[in-house]
N, C-alpha and C positions, 0 to 999 in steps of 0.2 A: 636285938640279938645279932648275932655273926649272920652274915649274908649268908643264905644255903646257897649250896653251889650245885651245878647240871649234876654231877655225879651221885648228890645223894639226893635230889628231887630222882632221879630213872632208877636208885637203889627203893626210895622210898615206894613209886609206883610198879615196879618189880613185885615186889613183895604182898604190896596190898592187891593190884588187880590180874596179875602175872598175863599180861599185855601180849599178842599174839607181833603187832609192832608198835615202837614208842620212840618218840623223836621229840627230843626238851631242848631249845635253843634260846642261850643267855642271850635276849635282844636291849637290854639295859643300856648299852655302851656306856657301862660304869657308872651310874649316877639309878642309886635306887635297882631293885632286883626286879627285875622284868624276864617274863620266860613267855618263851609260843611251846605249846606242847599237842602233840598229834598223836592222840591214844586210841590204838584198837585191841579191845577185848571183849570177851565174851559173855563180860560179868557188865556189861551193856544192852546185853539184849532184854527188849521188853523196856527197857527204861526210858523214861522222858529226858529232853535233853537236861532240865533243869538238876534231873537226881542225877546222872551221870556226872554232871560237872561236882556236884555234891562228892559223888562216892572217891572223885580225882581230890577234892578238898579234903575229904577225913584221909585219904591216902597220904595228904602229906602233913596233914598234923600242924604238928608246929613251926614247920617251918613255916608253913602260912600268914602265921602272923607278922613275919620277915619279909612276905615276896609283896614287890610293891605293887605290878600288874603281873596280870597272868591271861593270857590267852592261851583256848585251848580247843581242839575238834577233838571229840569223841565217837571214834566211830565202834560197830558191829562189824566183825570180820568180814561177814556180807555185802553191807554196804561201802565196806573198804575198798574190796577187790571190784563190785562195779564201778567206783570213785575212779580206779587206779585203769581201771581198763577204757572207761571212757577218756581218761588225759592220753594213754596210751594212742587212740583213735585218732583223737583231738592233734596228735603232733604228729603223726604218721603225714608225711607228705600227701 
């Protein structure tokens, strides 16, 4: 099929898990669809990592069958914001 593009992979995850932040970066450099995506919602909580990644795959459907790798972090808002506050620490002079 047609390459899906960043726009409707963050339309497609919008929709399915309404993402509190979401970051889809086409890392392919043209050859084969290759995506990094950094998904936090809430519709992760309680879930193991394996269903999370799961519920990011029915999220995009068919295009899936198009993306040639896909990397992805899943996080819980909770664990975002300590994520974010310890890189915060972490580079503070």
């Amino acid at each position: 099929g047609p390459m899906p593009s960043v726009e409707e992979l963050r339309q497609a995850l919008q929709a399915a898990l309404r993402p509190l932040h979401l970051e889809v970066r086409d890392i392919s450099g043209g050859c084969g669809a290759s995506f990094d995506l950094v998904v936090v919602a809430e519709a992760f909580e309680g879930l193991r990592l394996l269903d999370r990644q799961r519920r990011v795959h029915d999220a995009l459907g068919d295009a899936m069958s198009d993306i040639h790798a896909l990397q992805m972090r899943c996080w819980t808002p909770d664990k975002w914001q300590k994520q974010q506050q310890q890189q915060a620490s972490q580079s503070a002079p």
